[in-house]
N, C-alpha and C positions, 0 to 999 in steps of 0.2 A: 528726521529719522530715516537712517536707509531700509525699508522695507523687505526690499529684497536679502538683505541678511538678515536681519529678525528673520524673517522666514524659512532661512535655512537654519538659523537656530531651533527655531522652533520643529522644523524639521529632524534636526537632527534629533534632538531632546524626545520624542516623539519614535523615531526608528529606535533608540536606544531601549526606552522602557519597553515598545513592544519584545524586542528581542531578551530582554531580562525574563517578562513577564511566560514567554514562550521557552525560556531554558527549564525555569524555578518548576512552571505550572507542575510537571509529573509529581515534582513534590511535597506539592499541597495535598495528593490523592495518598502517599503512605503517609497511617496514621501513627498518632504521638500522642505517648502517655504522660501525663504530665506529672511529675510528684514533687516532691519539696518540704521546704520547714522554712520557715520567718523566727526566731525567737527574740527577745529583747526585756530585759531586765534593769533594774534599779537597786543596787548590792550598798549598804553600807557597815562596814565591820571597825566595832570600836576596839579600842586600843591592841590594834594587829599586832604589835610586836610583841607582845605577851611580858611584860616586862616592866616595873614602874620606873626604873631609871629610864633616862632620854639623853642622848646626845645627839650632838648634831653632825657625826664622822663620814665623811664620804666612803668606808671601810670600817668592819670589824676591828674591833682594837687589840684582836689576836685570830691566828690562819684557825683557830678551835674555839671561837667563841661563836656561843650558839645570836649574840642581839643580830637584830635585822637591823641595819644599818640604813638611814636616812640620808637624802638630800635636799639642796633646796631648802630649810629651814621646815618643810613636812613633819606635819605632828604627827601623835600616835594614833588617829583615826583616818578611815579611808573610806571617802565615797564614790561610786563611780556607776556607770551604767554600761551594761555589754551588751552585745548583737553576737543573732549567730546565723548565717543566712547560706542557704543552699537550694537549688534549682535542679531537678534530675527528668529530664526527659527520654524516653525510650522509646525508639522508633522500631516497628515491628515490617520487617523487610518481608519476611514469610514464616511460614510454619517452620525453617529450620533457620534462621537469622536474626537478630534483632541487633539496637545497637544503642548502648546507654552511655549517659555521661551525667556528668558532675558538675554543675557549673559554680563558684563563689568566688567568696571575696576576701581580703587581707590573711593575717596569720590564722592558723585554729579555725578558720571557718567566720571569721569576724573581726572582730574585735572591741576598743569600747571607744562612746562616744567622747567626739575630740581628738582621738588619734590618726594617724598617718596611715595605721590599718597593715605595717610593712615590718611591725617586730616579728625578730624572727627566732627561733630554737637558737637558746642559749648552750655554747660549747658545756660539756657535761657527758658523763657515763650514761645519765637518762636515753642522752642520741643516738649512743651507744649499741644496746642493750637490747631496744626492742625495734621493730622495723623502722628504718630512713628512705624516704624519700624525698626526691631534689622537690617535687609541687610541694613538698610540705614547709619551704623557706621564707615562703613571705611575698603573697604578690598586692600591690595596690589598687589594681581593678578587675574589674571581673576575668575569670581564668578556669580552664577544664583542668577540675582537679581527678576527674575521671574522664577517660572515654577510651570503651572498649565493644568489642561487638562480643554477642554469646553464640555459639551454632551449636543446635540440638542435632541428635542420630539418637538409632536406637542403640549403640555402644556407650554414648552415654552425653554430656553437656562440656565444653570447651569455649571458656571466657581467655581473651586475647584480647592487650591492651594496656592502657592499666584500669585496674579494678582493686577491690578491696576483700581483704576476709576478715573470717572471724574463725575461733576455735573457744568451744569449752563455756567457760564464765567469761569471755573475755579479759580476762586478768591480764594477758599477754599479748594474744593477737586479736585484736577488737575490729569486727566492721563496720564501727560508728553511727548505724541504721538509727539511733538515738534521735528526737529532734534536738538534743540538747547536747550533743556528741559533740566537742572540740576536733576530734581526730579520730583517724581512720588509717587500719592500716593499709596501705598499698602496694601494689605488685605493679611494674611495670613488665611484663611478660606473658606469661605460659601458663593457665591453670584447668586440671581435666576434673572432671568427678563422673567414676562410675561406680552407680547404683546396683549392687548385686543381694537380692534381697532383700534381707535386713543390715547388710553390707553396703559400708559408703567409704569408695578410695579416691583417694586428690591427689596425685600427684603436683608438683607445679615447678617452673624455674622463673627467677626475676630477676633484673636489674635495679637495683636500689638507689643507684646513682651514680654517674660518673660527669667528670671534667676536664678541660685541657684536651688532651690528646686521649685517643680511645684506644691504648693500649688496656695490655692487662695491668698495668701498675697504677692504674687510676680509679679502676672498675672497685662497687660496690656490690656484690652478687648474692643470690641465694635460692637455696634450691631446698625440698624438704618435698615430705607425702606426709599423708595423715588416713588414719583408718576409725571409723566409728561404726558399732555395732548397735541398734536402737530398738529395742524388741518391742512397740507399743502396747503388745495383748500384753505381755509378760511385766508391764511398766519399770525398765531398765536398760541402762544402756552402759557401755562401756566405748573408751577409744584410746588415742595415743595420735600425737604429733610427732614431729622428727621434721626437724631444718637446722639448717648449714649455712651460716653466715661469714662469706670472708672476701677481703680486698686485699689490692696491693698495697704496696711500700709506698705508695707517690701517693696513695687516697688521703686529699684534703679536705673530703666533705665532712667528715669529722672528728673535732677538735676538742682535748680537755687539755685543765689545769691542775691535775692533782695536786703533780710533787712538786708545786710553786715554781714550775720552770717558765709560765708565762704562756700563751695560748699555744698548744702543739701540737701536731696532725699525731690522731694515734696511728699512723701508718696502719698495720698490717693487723688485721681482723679475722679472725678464722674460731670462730666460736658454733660452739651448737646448743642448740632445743631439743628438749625430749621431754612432751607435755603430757603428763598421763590424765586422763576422762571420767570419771563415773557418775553415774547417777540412777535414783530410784524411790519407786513411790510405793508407800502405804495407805492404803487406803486414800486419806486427808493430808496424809504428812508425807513428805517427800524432803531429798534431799540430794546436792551437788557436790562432787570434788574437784579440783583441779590439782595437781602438783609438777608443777616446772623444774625439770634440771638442767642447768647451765653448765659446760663446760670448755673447753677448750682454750686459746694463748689471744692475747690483746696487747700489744706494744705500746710504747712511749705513755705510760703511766704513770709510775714514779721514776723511772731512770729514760732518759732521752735514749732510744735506740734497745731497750732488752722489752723483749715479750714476757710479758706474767701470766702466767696459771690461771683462768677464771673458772671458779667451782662455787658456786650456788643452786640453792633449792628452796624452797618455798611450797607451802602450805596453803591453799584456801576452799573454805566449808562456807556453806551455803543451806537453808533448812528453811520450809516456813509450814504451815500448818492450819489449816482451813476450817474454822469452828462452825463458824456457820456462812448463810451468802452475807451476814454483813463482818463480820471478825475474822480478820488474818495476823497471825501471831508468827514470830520465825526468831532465829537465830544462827548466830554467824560469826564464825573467827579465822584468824590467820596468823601464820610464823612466818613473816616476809624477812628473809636472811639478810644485813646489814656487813658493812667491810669494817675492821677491827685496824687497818691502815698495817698493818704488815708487810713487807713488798712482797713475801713467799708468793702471796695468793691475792686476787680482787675477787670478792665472794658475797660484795654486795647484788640483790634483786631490787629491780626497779619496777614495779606492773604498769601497766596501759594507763596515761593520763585519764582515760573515759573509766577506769575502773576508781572508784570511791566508794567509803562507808559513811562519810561523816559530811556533813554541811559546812564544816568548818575545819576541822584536821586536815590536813594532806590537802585539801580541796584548790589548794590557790598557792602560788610563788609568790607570797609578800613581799623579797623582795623586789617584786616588779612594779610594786607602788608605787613608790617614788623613783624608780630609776625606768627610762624608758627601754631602751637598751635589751631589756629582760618581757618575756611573757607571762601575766596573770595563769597562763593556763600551763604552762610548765611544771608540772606537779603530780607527782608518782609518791603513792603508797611504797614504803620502803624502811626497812631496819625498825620491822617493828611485829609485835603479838598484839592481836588483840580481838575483844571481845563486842558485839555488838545485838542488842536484845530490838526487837523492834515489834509495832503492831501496826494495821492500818485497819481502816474503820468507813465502808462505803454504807452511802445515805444518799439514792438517787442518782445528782447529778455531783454531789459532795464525797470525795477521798480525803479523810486527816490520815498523818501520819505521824506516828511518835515513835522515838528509837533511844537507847542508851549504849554510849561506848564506852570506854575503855581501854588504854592502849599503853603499852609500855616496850622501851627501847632494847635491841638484841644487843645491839655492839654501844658502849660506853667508854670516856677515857677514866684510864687510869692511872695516877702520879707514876712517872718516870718511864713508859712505855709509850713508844708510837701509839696514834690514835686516828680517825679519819673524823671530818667536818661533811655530813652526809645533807646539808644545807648548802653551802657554798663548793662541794664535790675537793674538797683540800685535806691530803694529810697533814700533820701536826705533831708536833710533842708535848706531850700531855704534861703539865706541871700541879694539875689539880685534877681532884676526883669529881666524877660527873655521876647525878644521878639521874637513874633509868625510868622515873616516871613521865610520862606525855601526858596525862591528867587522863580527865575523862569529860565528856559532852551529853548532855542533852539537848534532844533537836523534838521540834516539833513543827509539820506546817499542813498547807492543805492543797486540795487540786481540784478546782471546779469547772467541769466539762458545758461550757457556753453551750458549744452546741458540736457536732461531729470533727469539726477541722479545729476551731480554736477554746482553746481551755488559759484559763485565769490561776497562777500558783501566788502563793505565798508562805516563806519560811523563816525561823525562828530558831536558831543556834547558840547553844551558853558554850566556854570551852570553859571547865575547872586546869589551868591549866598547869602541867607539875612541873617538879623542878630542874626537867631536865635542860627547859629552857633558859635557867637562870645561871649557865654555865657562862662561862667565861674565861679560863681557864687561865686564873688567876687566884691569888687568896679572896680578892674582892667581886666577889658574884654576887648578881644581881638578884632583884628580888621577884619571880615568878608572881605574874597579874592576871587575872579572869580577862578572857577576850569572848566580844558575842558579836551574832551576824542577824540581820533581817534582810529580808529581800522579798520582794515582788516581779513576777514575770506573766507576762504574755506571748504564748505560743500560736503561731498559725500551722497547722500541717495538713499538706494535701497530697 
């Protein structure tokens, strides 16, 4: 053995750590806040496709038929199990700095076990519609899905970076603070809030996305303020959003398939938001509104190269009512505007994936069962009214919860009129009449708090479900089936 190299290995190895150890040290001394969510579930929902026929078609056997189409010889039940996992530490620089981040994993914050962990947002009006950004594509190992710094004054609070918001009920711009939050909306940019009394103004600017070359015909932008008014003596508040969403001609980060032309950049996006706020309490009872208007031009939708009109609005109520400290009772409905496949106008609303009423409605992209391709958590409340009654019932360390909905379709096809497939985002020509019921569900489950960080759920989902599913548009439609869901989860959060 030559010694004297060993020894300057060891040597070296030796000068190396100390000089690490000597960079790092100052930054063992700023402190760090740790926070986070683990979550992990066990989901099985029998016969998903709502539907007692079964084939075995790698495709809809019409661009308007409502079956969820199979592969791989997959039956009509589906079991699987999801993760949802995020890391956020906050390092406090001084009294006017700090600096947070986001740290996870695969698509949605997870994904389920056995997968690649790398599906990513299916082409779709959904990508559309509500905030895009490029972290939200798909990464296979761990990745800062945030990291921005905040600097406090006395003018007011300035997050730089990217970061995340939220507005309202979240129906639309969701901050995902959820442990169970798939997504979050994100800002890559600019956002202020100053505090003037009972007055709260945000301005902000962001980049959404861009690729290729950083011209303007790539970029994905958006810029908006928001104003809310919160009187807590007076228990009310009111506000209003405004944002501006538009790219160039050359932006390929997001792609539909309407008008069956096969996957295509909608080019040029210039749409806006204008979210109106209220809310207020009686006594016990209290209650929320939101109402979204959509407006503005979105290109290569149904004709390759012409911009369409997009004009949507949307309704959502919110109420619940406090009987005593163990019974909470509420109620809750929405007109979520649905597209009629007309090329005048695209006039369907998509709300925030993290926005759900039902355990089983809306809650899940079925078709991502059997196709990989596709995301389980791709799934927006849309083209729909509905009702939902709920109660919840706390005992110590035990929350049940029981709820009833209700839900029936805005837009429907009609013999001999264009139609739109607000499932697979395809218009169509309608050769049968479709009807506009979604059925209605009962849910029931419970929430039991172990101990401060981790809690034990479990849920129980019936869907009655109607016949709007057993479209087909065809003389031969199918026959509408009861679909239900149970699941089990365990949460960490710290």
């Amino acid at each position: 053995m030559d010694r004297n190299n060993t020894s300057a290995q060891l040597f070296k190895k030796a000068f190396f750590a100390n000089l690490l150890l000597a960079v790092t040290a100052p930054l063992w001394a700023i402190p760090v806040d740790w926070h986070g969510a683990l979550s992990v579930d066990t989901t099985n929902i029998l016969n998903y496709r709502k539907t007692v026929q079964s084939t075995n078609s790698t495709s809809p056997i019409d661009p308007g038929s409502q079956e969820i189409y199979i592969t791989n010889g997959a039956g009509d039940n589906a079991s699987f199990q999801n993760y949802i996992f995020r890391l956020e530490p906050n390092i406090v620089i001084n009294d006017a700095a700090s600096v947070f981040a986001e740290i996870t994993n695969g698509y949605a914050r997870g994904g389920r076990f056995g997968d690649n962990s790398t599906s990513s947002r299916e082409s779709g009006m959904g990508s559309a519609l509500y905030a895009f950004n490029t972290s939200d594509t798909g990464v296979a190992s761990l990745a800062f899905a945030k990291f921005y710094m905040e600097l406090y004054s006395d003018v007011g609070t300035y997050q730089i970076g990217r970061h995340s918001a939220g507005w309202a009920l979240g129906a639309v711009v969701s901050d995902g603070k959820g442990a169970n939050d798939h997504f979050s909306s994100t800002r890559d940019g600019i956002s202020v809030s100053y505090k003037l009394g009972n007055f709260t103004l945000a301005p902000y600017w962001a980049k959404l996305g861009s690729i290729g070359s950083q011209t303007r015909t790539h970029k994905v932008e958006e810029h908006g303020i928001s104003m809310l008014y919160d009187n807590t003596e007076r228990a009310y508040g009111f506000g209003v959003l405004y944002s501006k969403k538009d790219s160039g001609t050359q932006n390929q980060l997001i792609q539909t398939d309407v008008g069956g032309m096969g996957a295509t950049s909608v080019g040029i996006v210039d749409t806006k938001l204008f979210d109106l706020y209220f809310k207020k309490r009686f006594g016990n009872f209290s209650f929320e509104v939101e109402i979204p208007f959509f407006s503005g031009k979105i290109g290569n939708i149904y004709q390759d190269g012409r911009n369409i009109n997009y004009k949507a609005r949307s309704v959502i109520f919110e109420s619940k009512y406090f009987i005593n400290d163990f019974w909470t009772v509420g109620f809750n409905a929405g007109t979520i505007s649905g597209e009629d496949g007309q090329i005048s106008n695209y006039g369907a609303t998509y709300l925030n994936p993290n926005y759900q009423i039902a355990y089983l409605m809306f809650r899940y992209n079925l078709m991502a069962i059997s196709d990989d391709n596709k995301s389980l958590y791709d799934s927006y409340i849309t083209n729909a009214n509905y009702l939902r009654f709920y109660g919840k019932y706390l005992s110590g360390k035990w929350l049940w919860n029981m709820a009833f909905i209700y839900a029936a379709a805005n837009e429907i096809a009609s013999t001999g009129h264009d139609a739109y497939n607000h499932l697979t985002n395809k218009q169509f020509a309608a050769t049968a009449n479709q009807n506009s019921e979604l059925g209605f569900e009962v849910d029931g489950g419970f929430d039991y708090q172990w101990n401060k960080e981790i809690s034990v759920s479990g849920i129980l989902g019936y869907h009655f479900a109607g016949d709007y599913y057993a479209f087909t548009n065809s003389d031969n439609p199918n026959d509408a089936s009861d679909s239900y869901i149970y699941q089990f989860k365990t949460t960490i959060s710290f």
